[in-house]
C-alpha positions as CSV (number, residue, x, y, z in Angstrom):
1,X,-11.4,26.5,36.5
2,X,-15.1,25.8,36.3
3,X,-15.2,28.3,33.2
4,X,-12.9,26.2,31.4
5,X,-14.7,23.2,32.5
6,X,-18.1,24.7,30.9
7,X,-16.6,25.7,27.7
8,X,-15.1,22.4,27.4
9,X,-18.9,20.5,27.8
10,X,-19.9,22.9,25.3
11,X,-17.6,21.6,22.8
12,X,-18.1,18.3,23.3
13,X,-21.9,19.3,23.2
14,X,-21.3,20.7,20.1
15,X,-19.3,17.8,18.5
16,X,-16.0,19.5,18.0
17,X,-14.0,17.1,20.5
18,X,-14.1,14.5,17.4
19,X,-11.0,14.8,15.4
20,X,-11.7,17.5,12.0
21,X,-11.3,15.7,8.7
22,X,-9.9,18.3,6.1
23,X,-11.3,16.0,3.2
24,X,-13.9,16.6,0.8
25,X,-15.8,13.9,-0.2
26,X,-16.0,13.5,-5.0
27,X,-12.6,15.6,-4.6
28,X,-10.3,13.8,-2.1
29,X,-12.2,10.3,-1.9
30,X,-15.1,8.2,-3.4
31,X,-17.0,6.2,-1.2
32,X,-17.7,2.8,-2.5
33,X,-20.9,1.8,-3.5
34,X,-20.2,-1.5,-1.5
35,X,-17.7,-2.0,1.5
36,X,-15.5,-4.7,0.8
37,X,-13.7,-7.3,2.8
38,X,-10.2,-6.8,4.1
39,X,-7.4,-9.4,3.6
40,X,-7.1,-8.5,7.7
41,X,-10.1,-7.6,9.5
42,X,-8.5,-6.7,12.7
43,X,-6.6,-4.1,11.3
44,X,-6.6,-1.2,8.8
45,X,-6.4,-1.8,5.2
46,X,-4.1,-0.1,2.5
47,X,-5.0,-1.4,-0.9
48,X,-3.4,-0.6,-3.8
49,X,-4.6,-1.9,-7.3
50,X,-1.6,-1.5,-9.4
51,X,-0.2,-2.8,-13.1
52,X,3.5,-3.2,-13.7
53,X,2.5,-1.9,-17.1
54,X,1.2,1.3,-15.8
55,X,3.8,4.4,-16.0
56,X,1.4,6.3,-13.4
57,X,1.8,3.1,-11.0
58,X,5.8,3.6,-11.8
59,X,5.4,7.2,-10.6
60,X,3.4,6.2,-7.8
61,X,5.5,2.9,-6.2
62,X,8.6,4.9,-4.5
63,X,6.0,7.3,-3.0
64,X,3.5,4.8,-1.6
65,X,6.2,2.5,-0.4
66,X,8.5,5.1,1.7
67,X,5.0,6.2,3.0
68,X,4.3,2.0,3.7
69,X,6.7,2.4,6.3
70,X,5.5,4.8,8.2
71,X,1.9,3.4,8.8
72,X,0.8,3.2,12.3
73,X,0.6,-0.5,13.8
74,X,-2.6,-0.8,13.2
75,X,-2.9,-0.6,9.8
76,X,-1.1,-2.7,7.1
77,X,-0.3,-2.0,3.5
78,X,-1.4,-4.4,0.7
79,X,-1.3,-4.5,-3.4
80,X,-3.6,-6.5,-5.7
81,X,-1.8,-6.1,-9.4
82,X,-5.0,-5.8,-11.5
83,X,-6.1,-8.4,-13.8
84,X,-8.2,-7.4,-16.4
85,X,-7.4,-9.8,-19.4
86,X,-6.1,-13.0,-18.3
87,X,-3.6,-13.3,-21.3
88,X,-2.3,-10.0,-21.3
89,X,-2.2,-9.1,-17.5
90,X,-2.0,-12.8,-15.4
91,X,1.6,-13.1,-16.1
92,X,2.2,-9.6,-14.2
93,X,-0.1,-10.8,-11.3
94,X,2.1,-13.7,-11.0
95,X,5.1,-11.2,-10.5
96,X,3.5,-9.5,-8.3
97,X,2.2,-12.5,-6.0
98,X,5.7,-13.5,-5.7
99,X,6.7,-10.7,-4.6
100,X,4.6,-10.1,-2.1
101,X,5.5,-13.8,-1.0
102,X,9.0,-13.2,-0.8
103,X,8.8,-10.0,0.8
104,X,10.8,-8.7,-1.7
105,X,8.7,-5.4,-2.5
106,X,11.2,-2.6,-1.4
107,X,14.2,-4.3,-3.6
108,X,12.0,-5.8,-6.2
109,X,9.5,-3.4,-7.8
110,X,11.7,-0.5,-9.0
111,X,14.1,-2.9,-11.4
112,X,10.8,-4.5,-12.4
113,X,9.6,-1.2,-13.2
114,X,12.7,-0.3,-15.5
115,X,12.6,-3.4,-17.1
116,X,9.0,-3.0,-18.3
117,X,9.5,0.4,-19.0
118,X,13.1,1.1,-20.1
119,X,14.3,-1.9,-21.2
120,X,11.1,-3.2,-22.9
121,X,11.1,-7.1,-21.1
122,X,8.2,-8.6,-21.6
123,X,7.9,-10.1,-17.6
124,X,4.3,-11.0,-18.8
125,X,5.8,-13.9,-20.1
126,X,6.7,-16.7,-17.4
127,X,10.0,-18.0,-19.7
128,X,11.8,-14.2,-19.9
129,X,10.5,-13.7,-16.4
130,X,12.3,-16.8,-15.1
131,X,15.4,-15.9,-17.2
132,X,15.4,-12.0,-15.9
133,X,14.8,-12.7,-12.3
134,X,18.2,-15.6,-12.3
135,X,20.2,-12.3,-13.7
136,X,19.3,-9.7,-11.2
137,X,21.9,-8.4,-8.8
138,X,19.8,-5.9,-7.3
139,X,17.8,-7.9,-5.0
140,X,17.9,-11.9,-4.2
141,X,16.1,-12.7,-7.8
142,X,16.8,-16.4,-6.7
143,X,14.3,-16.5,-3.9
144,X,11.7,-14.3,-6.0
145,X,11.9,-16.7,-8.5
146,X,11.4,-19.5,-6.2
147,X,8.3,-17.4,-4.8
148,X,7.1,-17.4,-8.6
149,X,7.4,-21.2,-8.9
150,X,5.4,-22.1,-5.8
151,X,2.6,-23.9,-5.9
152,X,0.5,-21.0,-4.2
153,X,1.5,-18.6,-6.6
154,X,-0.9,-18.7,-9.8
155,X,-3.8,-19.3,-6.6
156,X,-2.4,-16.0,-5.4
157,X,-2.8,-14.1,-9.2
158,X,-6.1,-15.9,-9.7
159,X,-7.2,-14.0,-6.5
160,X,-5.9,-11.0,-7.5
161,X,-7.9,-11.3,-10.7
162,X,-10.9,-11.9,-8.5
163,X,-10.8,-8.7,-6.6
164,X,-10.1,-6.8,-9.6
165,X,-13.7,-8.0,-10.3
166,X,-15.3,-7.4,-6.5
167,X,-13.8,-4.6,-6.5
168,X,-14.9,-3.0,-10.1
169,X,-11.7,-1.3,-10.6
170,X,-11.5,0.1,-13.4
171,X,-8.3,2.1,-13.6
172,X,-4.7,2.1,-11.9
173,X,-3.3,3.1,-9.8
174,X,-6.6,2.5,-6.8
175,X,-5.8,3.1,-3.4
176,X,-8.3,1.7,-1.2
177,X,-8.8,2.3,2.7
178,X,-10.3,0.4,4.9
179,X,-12.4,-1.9,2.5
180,X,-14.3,1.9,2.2
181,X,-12.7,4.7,0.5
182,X,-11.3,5.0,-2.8
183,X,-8.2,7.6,-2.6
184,X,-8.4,10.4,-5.3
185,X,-5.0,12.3,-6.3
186,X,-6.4,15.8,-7.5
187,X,-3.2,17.0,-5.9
188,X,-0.7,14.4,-7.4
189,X,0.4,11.5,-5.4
190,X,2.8,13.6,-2.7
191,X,-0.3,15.2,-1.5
192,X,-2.0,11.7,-1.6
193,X,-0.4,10.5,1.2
194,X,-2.3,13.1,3.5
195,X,-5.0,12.0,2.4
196,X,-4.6,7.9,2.9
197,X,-3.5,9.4,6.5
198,X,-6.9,11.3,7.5
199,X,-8.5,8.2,5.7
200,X,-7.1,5.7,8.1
201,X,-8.0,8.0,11.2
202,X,-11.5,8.4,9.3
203,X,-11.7,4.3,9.7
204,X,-10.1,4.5,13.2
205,X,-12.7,6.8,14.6
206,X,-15.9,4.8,12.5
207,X,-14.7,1.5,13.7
208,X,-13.9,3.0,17.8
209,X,-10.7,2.2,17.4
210,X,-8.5,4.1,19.8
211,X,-5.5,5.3,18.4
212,X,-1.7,3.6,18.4
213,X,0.9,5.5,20.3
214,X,3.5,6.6,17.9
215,X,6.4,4.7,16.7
216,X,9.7,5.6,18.6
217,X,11.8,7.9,16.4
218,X,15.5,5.7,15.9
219,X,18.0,8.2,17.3
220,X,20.6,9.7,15.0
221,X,24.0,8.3,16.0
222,X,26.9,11.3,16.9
223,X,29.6,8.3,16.2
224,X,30.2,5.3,14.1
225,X,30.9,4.0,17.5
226,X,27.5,5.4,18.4
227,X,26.2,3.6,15.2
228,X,26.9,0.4,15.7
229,X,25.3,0.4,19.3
230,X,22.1,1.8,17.8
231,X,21.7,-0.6,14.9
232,X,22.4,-3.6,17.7
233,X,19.7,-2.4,20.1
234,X,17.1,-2.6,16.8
């Protein structure tokens, strides 16, 4: 007992209590030149700089949203679509914005995606924008459009536009953690995912954050009977 008790001193002597971080910094993340404010400061930041015109974004959206929902509670996922040219981009930041407003992300993005890409709608321009979103089926186009005609909305895109700036990105898609580190993808965006993961506990550990407990796994039902009474305890 009082081995094990010296060999365990000796490792915390020796610094290897600390959690190990598999990441190599120039390969797996950049660290920016200047930290940046978070839209949250109490909690862990995961920002994505994206473009709706951007077939790597396309690629990169039903990855980084499954993975959005598995983010521990102390860290929160946000995207900034990137405004580098106010007459070819603000229109798209507008999209976005409402989006975000409406909470409409999940449902929203991939039929925004396909009509960019594979159906060739301009939804840079606010009149086909407004005429697209009153057709959609696929998710509650209605209230995204009423998100798109707020008054907060363009303030939202014009902010967007502004961190573009702060934040000197230059390229899409950016994944930012923590205000700190700029996510690379040597690996493809899969392998990504591991590495916005070790990020966060990177920021955890920097900031003495402890560490949330897990969220509860949602049993699988055996029944339809079993079903129903998981879905009403949620």
């Amino acid at each position: 007992m009082k081995f094990n008790k010296l060999i365990l001193t000796a490792l915390i002597g020796l610094g290897l209590s600390s959690p190990a971080f598999a990441l190599t910094e120039g390969k797996d993340y950049e660290t920016l030149k200047k930290p940046m404010p978070q839209l949250q400061s109490d909690k862990i930041e995961v920002l994505e700089f994206f473009g709706y015109f951007c077939i790597h974004c396309k690629n990169l959206d039903p990855i980084i949203l499954k993975h959005a929902k598995q983010l521990p509670s102390d860290t929160y996922f946000a995207t900034d679509h990137v405004v580098w040219d106010h007459r070819g981009h603000f229109g798209f930041a507008r999209l976005a914005a409402a989006v975000n407003h409406s909470g409409l992300k999940q449902q929203a993005n991939p039929a925004i995606f396909k009509a960019v890409f594979d159906e060739q709608i301009d939804l840079n321009d606010p009149a086909i924008t407004a005429q697209w979103l009153t057709s959609q089926t696929a998710f509650d186009g209605k209230k995204l459009l009423a998100s798109y005609n707020s008054f907060s909305n363009q303030t939202q895109a014009q902010k967007m536009a502004q961190r573009t700036q702060e934040f000197q990105i230059d390229g899409t898609p950016t994944v930012i953690v923590g205000g700190k580190y700029k996510v690379l993808f040597p690996n493809g965006f899969d392998k990504g995912m591991t590495t916005i993961d070790e990020l966060i506990a990177k920021v955890r550990q920097e900031r003495g954050l402890k560490a949330p407990a897990p969220k509860a796994a949602v049993p699988t039902p055996k029944s339809k009977g079993a079903s129903f009474a998981v879905k009403a305890a949620q």
